[in-house]
N, C-alpha and C positions, 0 to 999 in steps of 0.2 A: 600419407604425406607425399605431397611431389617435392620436386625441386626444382629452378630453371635457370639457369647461369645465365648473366648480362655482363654486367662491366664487372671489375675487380672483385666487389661483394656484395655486387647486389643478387646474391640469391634469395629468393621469398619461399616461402609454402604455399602451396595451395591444400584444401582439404576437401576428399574424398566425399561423395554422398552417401546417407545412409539407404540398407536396402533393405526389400518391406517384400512380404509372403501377397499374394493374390487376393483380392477380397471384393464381393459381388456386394457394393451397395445398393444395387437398382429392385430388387427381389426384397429384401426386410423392408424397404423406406416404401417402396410403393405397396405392401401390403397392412404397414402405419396408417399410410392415409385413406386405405379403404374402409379399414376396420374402423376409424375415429372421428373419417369426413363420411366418404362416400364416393362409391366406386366411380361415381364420375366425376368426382373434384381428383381423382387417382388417375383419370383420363386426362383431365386438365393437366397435369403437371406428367405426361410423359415424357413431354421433350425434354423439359429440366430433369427428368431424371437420366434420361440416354445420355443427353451434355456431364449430366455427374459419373455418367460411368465410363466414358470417352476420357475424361481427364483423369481419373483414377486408373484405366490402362495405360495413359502415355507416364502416368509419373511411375508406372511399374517396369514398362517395357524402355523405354529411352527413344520413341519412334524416331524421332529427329537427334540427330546428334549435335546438330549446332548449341553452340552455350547461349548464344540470345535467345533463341527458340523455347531452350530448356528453362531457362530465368523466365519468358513470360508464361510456360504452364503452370510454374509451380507458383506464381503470383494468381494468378486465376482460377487455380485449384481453393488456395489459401482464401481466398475471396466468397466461395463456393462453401468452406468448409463451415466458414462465420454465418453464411447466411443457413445453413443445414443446424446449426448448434442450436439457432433461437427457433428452430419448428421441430426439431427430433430429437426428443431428449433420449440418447444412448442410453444404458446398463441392462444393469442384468435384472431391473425389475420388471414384472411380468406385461405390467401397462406401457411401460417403456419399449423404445427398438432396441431387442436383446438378444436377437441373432447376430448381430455385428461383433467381431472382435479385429483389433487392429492389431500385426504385429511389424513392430520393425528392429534392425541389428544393428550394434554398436558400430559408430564409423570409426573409430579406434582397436576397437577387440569386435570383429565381427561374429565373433563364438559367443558371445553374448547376446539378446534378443528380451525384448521388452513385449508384454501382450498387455492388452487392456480393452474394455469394453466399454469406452470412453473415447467423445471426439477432439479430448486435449491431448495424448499422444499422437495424434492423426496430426495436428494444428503444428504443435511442437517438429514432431519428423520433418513436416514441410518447412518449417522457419530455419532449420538448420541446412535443409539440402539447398535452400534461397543463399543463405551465406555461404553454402561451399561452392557452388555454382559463382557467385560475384566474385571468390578469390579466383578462381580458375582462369574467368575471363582477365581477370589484373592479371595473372600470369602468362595469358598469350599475347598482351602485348610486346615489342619489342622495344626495351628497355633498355638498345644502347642511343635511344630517341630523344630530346625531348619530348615531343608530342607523344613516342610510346609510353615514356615514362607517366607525362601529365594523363592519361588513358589508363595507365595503370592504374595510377595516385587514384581517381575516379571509382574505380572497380573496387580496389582496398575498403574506400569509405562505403559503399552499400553495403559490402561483406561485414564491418563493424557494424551497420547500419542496421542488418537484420538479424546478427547476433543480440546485440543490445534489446530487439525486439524482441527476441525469443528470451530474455533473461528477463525483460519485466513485465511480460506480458502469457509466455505460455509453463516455462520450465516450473514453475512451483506449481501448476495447475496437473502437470503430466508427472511428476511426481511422488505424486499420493498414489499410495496403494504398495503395497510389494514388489510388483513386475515394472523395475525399471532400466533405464541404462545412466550410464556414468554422463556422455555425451550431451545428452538433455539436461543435464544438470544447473545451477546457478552457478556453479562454481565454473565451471566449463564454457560456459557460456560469456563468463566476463572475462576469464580468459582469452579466448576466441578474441572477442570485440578488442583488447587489446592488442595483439599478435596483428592483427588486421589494419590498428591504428598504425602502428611500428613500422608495415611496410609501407602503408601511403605519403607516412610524413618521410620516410626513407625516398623514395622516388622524387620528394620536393625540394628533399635535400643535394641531391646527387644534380636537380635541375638549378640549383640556386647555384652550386660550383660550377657549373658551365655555363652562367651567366657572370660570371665575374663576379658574385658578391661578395663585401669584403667582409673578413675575418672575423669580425665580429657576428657579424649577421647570420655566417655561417655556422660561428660554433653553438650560438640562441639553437637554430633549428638541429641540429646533428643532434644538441644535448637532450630535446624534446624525444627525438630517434630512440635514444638511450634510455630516458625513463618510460616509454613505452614498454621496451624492451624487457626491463628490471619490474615493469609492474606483471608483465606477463610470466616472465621464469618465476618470480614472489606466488603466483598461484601453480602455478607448475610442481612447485617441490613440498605443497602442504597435500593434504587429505581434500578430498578424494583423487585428486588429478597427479600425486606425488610416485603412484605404484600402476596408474593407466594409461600413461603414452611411453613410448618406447624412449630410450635412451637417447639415441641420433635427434629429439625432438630440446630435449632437453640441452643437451652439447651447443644445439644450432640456437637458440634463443640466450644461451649464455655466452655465448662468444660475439654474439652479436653485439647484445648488451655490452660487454667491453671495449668492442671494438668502436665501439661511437660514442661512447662515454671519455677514452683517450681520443676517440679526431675532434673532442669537442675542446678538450685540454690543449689539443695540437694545434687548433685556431683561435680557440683563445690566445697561447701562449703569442701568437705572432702580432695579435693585437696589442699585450700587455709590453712585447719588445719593441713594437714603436711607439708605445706610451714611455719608456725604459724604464720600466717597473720590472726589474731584472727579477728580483730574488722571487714576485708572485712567479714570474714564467717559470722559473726553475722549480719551485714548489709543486704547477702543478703538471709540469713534463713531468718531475721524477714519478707526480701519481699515476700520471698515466701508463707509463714504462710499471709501473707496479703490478696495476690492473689488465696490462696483458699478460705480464709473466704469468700473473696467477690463473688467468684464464686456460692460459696453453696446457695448464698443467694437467685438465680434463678434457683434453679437444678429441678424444678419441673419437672416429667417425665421423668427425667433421669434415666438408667441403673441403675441397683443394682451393676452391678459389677464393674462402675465407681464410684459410689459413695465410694463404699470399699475400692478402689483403691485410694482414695483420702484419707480417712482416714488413711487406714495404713502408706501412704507415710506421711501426719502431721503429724504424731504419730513421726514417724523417726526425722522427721525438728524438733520438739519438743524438743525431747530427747538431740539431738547433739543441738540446740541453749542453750539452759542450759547447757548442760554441758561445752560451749565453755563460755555464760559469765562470771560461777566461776571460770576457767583459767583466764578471762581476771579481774575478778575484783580480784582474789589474787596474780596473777604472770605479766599479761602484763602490765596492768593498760594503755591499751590504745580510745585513743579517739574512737568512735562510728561513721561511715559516714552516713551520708543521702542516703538512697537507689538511693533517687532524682540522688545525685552525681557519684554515681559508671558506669565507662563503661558500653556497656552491653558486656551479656557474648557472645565469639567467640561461633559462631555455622557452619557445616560443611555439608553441606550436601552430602548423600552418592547415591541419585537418581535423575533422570532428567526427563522429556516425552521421551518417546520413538517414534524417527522420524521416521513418517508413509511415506513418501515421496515415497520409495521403496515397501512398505507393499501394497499400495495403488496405483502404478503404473501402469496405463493401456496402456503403448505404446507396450508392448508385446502382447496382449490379441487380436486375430484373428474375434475379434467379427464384422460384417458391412463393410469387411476390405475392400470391393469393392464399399463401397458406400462414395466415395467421387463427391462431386458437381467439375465438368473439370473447372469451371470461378472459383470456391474459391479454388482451390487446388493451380492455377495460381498465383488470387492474395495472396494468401498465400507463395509462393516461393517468386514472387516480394516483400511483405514488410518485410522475413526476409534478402534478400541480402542489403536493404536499413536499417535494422538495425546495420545486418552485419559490414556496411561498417560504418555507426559511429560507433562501439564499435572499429573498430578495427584504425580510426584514432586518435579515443582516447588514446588507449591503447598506440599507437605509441607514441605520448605526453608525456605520461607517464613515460614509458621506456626511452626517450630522458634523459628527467629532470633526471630520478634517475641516469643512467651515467655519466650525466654533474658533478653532485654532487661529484660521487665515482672521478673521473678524478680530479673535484679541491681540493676536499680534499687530495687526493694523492700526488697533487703537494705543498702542503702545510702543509705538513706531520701533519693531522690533522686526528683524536685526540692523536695519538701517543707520540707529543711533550708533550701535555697535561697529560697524562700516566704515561711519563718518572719524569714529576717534580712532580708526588704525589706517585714515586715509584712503579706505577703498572705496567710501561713497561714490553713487554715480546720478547723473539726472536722471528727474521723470523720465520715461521712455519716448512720450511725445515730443517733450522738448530736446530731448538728446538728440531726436531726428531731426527737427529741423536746424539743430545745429550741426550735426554732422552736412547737411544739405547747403546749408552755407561754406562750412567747411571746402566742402567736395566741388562748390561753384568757384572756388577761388579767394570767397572768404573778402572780409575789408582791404587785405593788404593786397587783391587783387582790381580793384576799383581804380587802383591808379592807369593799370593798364589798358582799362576800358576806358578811364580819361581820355587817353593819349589817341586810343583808337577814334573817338570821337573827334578829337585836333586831325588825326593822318585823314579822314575821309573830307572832313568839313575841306582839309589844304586840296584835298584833290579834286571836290567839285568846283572852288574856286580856281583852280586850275584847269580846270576844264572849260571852267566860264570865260575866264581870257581869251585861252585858246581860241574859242570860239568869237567871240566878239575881234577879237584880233583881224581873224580870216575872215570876216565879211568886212571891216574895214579896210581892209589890204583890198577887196575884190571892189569897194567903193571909190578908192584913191586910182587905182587903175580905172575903172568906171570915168572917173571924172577929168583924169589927164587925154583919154580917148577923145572924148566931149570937146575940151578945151580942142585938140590938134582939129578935130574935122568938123568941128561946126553943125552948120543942118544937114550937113550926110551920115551925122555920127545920129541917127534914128532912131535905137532902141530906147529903150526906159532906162530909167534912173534907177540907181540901183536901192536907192532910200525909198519907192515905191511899193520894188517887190519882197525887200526885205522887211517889212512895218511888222507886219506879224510874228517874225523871227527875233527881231528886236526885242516887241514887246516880252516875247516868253522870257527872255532873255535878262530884262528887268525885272519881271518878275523873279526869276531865280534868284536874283543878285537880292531884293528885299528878301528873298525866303532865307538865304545863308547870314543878312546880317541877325535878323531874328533868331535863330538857329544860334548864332555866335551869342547872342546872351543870353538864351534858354543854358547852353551848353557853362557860361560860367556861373550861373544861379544852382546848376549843381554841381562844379566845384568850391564853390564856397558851400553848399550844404555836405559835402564828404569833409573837408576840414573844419566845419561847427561838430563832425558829433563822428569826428574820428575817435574822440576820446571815452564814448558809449560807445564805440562799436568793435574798440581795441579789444574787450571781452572774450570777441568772437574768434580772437586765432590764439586764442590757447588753447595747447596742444600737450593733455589729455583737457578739456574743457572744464574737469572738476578741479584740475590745478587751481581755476578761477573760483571758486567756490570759498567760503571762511570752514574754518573745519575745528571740530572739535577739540578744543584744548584739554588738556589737563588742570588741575586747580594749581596756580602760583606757590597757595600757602594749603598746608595739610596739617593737623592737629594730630592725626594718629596715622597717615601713612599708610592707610587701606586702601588705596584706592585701588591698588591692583589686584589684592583678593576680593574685593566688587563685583570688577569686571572679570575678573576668571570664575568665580560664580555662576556670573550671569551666563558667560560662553558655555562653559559643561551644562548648565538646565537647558540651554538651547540646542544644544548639542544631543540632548535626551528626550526634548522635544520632538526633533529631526528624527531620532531612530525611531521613536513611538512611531513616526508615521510612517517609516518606509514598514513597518512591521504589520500594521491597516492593509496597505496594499499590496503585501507576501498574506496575506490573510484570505482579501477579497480573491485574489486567485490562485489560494490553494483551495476556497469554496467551488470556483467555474470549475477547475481543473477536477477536482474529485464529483461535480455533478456530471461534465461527459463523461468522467471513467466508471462509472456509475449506470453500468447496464444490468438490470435485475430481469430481465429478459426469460434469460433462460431458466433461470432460479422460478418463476412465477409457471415455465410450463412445465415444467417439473415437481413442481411445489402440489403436494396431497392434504396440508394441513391449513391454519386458516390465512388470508390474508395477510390480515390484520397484525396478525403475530410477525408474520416477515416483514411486513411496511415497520414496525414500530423494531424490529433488529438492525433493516437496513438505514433508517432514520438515526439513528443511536450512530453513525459512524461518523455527522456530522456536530456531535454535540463538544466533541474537543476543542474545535474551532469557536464553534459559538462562545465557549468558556474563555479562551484565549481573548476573543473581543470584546466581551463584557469589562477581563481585565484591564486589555489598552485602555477602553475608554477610563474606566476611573485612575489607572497612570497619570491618565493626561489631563483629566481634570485635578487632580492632588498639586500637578508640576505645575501646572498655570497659575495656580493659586499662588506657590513658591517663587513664580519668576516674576508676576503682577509686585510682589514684596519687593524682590530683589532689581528692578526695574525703576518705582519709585526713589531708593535707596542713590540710584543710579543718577536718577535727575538731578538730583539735591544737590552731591557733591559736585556733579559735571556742569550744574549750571543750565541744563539742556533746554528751558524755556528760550534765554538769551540768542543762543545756538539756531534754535530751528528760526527766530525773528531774521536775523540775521540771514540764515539761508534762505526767508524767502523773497527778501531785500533783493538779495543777487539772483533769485529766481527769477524778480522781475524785470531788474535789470540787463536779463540775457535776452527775455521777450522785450522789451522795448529795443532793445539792437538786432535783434534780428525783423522787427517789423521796419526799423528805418534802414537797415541794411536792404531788406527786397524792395520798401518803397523806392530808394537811389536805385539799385539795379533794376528797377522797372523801367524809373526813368530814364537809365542810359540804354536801356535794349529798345525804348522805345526812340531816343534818339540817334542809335545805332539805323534801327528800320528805315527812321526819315532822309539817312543822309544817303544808303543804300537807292531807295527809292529814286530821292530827287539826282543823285548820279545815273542812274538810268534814262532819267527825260532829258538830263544836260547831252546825255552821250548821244539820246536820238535826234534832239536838235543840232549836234554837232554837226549829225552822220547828213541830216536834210541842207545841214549849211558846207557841207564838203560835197553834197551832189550840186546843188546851188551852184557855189563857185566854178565846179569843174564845167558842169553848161554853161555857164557865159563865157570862161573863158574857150571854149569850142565854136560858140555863137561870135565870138570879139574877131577869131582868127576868121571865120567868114565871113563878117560882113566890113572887116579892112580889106579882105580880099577884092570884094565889090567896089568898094570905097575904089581901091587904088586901079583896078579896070573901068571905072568910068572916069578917071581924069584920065587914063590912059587910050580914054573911048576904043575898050577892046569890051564893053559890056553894053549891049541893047537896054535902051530905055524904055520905061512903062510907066505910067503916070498913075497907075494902082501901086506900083512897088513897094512904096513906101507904107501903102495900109498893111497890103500884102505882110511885107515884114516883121511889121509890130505886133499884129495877130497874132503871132508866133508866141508873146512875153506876154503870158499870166502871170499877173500877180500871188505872190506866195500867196496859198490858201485860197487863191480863187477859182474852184476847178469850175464853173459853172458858165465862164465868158462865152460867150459866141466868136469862132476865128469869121473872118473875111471868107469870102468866096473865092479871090483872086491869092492864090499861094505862090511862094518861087518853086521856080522848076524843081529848086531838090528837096524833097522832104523833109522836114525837119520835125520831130517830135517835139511837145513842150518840155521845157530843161526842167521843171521842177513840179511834180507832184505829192503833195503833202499827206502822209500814210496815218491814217488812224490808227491810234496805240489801242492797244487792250486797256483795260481801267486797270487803275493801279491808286493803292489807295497810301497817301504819302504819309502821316503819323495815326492819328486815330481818328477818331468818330463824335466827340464832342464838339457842340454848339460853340460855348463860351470859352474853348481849350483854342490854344494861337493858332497851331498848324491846322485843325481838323476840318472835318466835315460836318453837319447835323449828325446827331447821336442813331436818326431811324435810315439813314443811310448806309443800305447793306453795298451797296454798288459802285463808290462811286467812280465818276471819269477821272482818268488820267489828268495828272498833276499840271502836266503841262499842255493839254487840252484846255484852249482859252476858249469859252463860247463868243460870240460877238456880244452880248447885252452883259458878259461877267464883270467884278469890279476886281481892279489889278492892285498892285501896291502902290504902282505911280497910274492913278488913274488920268485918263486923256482926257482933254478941254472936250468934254462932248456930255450928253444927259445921260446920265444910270441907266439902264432897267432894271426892273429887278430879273433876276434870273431862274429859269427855269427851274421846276422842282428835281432835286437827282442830281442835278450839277456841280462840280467843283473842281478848284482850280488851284494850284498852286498859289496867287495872290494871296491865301489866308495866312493868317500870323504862323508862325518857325514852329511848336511846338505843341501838335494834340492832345490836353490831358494835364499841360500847364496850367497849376491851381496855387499860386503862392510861390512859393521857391520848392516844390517837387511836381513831377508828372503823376496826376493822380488819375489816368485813364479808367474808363469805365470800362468791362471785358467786350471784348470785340467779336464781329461777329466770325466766328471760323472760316476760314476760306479770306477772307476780306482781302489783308496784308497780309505781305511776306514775312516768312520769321527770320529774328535777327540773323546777322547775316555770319556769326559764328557758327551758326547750326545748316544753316544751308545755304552754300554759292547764288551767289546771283545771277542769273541767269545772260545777264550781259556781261561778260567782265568789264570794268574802266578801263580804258584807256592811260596809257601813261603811269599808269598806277605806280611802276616803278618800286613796290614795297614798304607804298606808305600804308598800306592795310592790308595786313592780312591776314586770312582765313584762321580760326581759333578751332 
């Protein structure tokens, strides 16, 4: 036993490895496989066998001192050992390798010494030096860390980890025979595993106090601390382990166990005095203060620094049980419980062993890999297809029953009846979703909102349209007072010329928002026709809406609640029948991996047949066990089919399920005109998004517009007033010269003159082709759209010369090119009666509404009449 001092108490154990006499496995195993392969399949396997005798000197000698080093040989030894058991059957019979004898001494009483001629005490020795090796390492951490502590905690669990392995897996195999040790034992062993849990949950605890958790949380895990503790001394003080470890081992697991059995009382207690549950805290301080006195009373040879730790912590118990009985005997004046009576305290635990199954795993490991016996590999394939085959007619059994079951309870709409009369029914799972999806978009009572959204955007693109129109009248009126003052020197164009084209978009827009404006109240009046269907939809839990199963008015004899508690216990008996099927089906898997006849088959002198039909016989328990579930549950069906009918009758349940599916389909009728509305306002949303974009690039072409002529206005009064001032040379081209200069919007194709004015002047307006942009959907017959095979089309406000506008001009149609479109078409794509009933569009086409992603232009003005969702 070591010892290692950290904080106040946390001293741990570590334990000692066992040590073992010299033993030359390379000599007996390679003259095995001369004698029963051949001397060159013995050549084959000499490197495997040096690698076996290299590991078998290092677990003798200690070559490497380090404890990582030493943990991975004796993992890889252990690995070695498994693969040597299924090719060399050990003893002392003559055909067997029976020059081998292993010995090793107690890690307790090393006067003690174990022999056998057997490679389960070989297998056992190693699993135990694996565990003492993992405590070792938990005690070179430094443990006044966090992270040494959580490092520890780590170490703790493998050492439980491969105790626990060694207790179900080698100690009853190394056992048998006379020549053993105490150490190897089962008993010892789940001790160990304990002792090992005790300090890991101890480190977690000492890390939960230095994170501030509160008192409660902390006394769950300390109390865990302690029944580790007490499960460990509980094997300490019986047979065999009661008269084989020394005294000091005993002292330190009983004090411990005290000592954190009161700190779990001592943080209880601090929880139950800010609950003011005065008299439990005093109950179970005074137990605490019990349980140390009595402890101390055998502490001989105990730590100093547990003993401190004990003191200081009574000191605390102390303090707060006084101060808690003068609360109680002047303010609570409540009675005192018997420690005897109190619950005990929840305790939690935060560690488990660490399953070696993997760690320990030698089906990977290339070791002997060609030395399989051809008759045991044989009957080895033979007895697992015969286990095979019962697990898997089992298993079939199994899976029947549990269908039959789903199938009659289906038909019996069981336990859902049961659900609906204690109120906990719930929808279909399909429909739950798409009401939860309504829910979660905002639901009917948010449609107002997107109303409004619909008024704030429509107010902005009319406000945008003003805007605009406004500012080329303002640039026209100025235009025209110029004209008036200077007569035929006032030469540019008219401003109604260059503006026709701007105009027209212009009107157009204005037809697209009035259309728009009564698309937009055709679906407000359909959200106020079928608010009253769609009111369903915001209730919240949604089964609230639901009719639910009543009780009968009038009863004759008042059973109705021994019925229904009937029926609950045979379902309830149902339920266990099946979780018992499926602890069934995998204690079958779990006993066919554990289920290695391996060794037994190269060992095995007598006939197959006789050991297939021994080791067969271990599954027939189970099978009987299943035979029983199923007819259980065929008996109970029959009983609850009874008691089920019994059920309808009185409850009415035919009227019931009508009823519910009344309001089933009342929920899918509101949720179909709930998405239909929301289509159409997202799709009305897009339109107004949209056609704000082409109002704001018209705006943007009639704010460049303006700004050139009023640059063109200040130069050519400048002219103007230097030739009545005759400080300006005359040219009799001047005038073409000048005009040249004024394209008409959208005619970039004009020819200027030859003769320019001296100073350059660029054309004031160049009209920018948008990208396509597609303004509601894709329907022919729908107001706003475009043809339905129109993946592309042009910008809204892209007018061709032959298109047809809203206010179409005194001039002949053409029809218009294929691919074309324009704004002029009616407000609303998808408009089919009073909802938008758009066909799906094609991806990429149109922008998605404009809650889910910004517009790439903001508006202007916007001011906060829309925004972003």
């Amino acid at each position: 036993m070591a010892a290692s001092p950290s904080s106040s108490a946390n001293i741990v154990l570590a334990i000692f490895e066992k040590k073992t006499n010299t033993v030359d496995m390379y000599r007996p195993l390679r003259n095995y496989v001369a004698y029963h392969y051949s001397e060159r399949e013995a050549q084959n396997v000499e490197d495997d066998l040096q690698t076996l005798k290299q590991l078998r000197y290092e677990i003798e000698r200690h070559l490497d001192p380090s404890l990582p080093a030493r943990r991975d040989v004796l993992q890889t030894y252990f690995k070695s050992l498994c693969l040597v058991e299924t090719r060399f059957p050990i003893s002392s019979d003559p055909d067997h390798v029976n020059a081998l004898t292993f010995v090793w001494f107690d890690a307790f009483k090393p006067k003690q010494k174990a022999s056998q001629q057997n490679i389960h005490l070989e297998k056992a020795a190693v699993l135990f030096n694996l565990g003492a090796v993992y405590s070792q390492i938990g005690c070179s951490y430094d443990r006044n860390t966090v992270d040494g502590r959580r490092q520890a905690s780590h170490a703790f669990i493998a050492a439980a980890g491969s105790f626990a392995f060694l207790r179900d897996n080698a100690s009853m195999k190394a056992s048998v025979g006379n020549s053993t040790t105490v150490d190897l034992s089962v008993e010892c062993a789940g001790m160990l595993e304990k002792l090992m849990l005790a300090q890991a949950q101890e480190c977690v605890f000492e890390n939960t106090i230095a994170k501030g958790s509160t008192p409660g949380v902390c006394a769950k895990i300390s109390r865990q601390v302690g029944i580790y503790y007490e499960e460990a001394l509980a094997a300490l003080n019986v047979a065999p382990l009661s008269q084989h470890f020394e005294k000091s081992w005993i002292v330190h697991v009983q004090l411990k166990a005290a000592l954190f059995y009161a700190e779990a009382c001592y943080r209880y207690g601090l929880e139950l005095h800010d609950k003011e549950e005065i008299a439990e805290e005093i109950a179970r301080l005074r137990s605490a203060v019990s349980v140390l006195t009595e402890a101390k009373k055998s502490s001989k040879g105990a730590a100093v620094q547990i003993l401190d730790a004990i003191g200081k912590l009574e000191a605390n118990i102390n303090r707060n049980l006084e101060r808690a009985v003068k609360e109680n005997d002047r303010v609570y004046l409540m009675r005192i419980p018997s420690p005897s009576l109190l619950p005990p305290i929840p305790s939690f635990s935060m560690v488990k062993p660490m399953a070696m199954n993997e760690v320990l795993d030698a089906s990977k490991e290339k070791l002997f890999a060609s030395l399989v016996p051809d008759n045991s590999a044989k009957a080895l394939s033979r007895y697992t297809e015969m286990v095979d085959d019962v697990i898997r007619t089992q298993a079939e059994k199994l899976q029947q029953a549990s269908e039959l079951t789903r199938v009659r309870l289906k038909e019996m709409e069981l336990p859902d009846s049961i659900l609906a009369l204690e109120g906990n029914f719930t929808l279909p799972t399909s429909l739950k979703e798409d009401v939860e999806a309504v829910q979660i978009s905002g639901g009917p009572a948010g449609l107002e909102a997107e109303l409004q959204q619909l008024k704030d955007l429509r107010r902005v693109n009319q406000e945008l349209l003003v805007q605009t129109e406004e500012l080329l009248q303002k640039e026209a009126r100025e235009d025209s007072q110029f004209r008036s003052q200077f007569g035929t020197k006032w030469t540019r164009p008219q401003s109604s010329t260059l503006t026709k084209n701007l105009q027209d978009r212009l009107n157009r827009f204005a037809g697209n928002l009035k259309q728009a404006a009564e698309s937009d109240g055709r679906i407000e009046r359909s959200v106020r026709e079928h608010s009253a269907l769609m009111s369903i939809l915001d209730a919240r839990p949604i089964e609230s809406a639901l009719p639910s199963l009543a009780r009968p008015i009038m009863s004759f004899d008042q059973n109705e609640d021994a019925i229904v508690g009937s029926l609950k216990q045979s379902l309830r008996q149902l339920e266990t029948l099946g979780a018992q099927r499926a602890g069934l089906e995998d204690m079958l898997k779990d006993m066919k991996r554990k289920d290695d006849i391996l060794p037994k088959l190269m060992t095995s002198t007598g006939s197959y047949d006789d050991l297939f039909k021994k080791e067969l016989a271990k599954y027939d328990h189970i099978c009987d066990e299943i035979a029983q579930n199923i007819e259980a549950q065929e008996q109970l069906l029959l009983q609850i089919q009874a008691q089920n009918d019994e059920f309808s009758v009185i409850f009415n349940l035919e009227d019931y399920k009508a009823s519910r599916e009344k309001a089933y389909k009342q929920i899918e009728a509101a949720i179909a005109k709930f998405r239909e509305i929301k289509d159409n306002i997202n799709e009305g949303l897009k339109f107004y998004v949209t056609l704000q974009d082409a109002i704001t690039n018209v705006k943007q072409q009639s704010n460049d517009f303006v700004m050139t002529r009023n640059i063109q206005c200040r130069e050519m009064i400048e002219d103007v007033q230097r030739q009545v001032a005759g400080l300006s040379f005359q040219d009799k081209n001047s005038g073409a010269s000048f005009n040249s200069n004024y394209p008409s919007v959208g005619s970039q194709n004009q020819r200027a003159s030859p003769q320019t004015d001296p100073r350059p002047q660029a054309p004031y307006y160049q009209p920018v082709e948008q990208p396509p942009v597609a303004p509601y959907g894709h329907h022919a017959p729908s107001p706003y759209g475009a043809p339905a095979h129109h993946h592309q089309p042009p910008p809204p406000y892209h007018i061709p010369p032959s298109s047809t506008a809203p206010y179409p001009p005194h001039q002949v149609h053409q029809q218009p090119p294929p691919g074309n479109h324009e704004y002029g078409q009616p407000a609303y794509p998808g408009w089919r009666g009073p909802y938008y009933n758009t066909q799906a569009q094609q991806p990429g086409s149109v922008p998605r509404p404009p809650y889910t992603i910004p517009s790439p232009y903001p508006p202007p003005h916007q001011s906060g009449y829309y925004k972003q969702q």
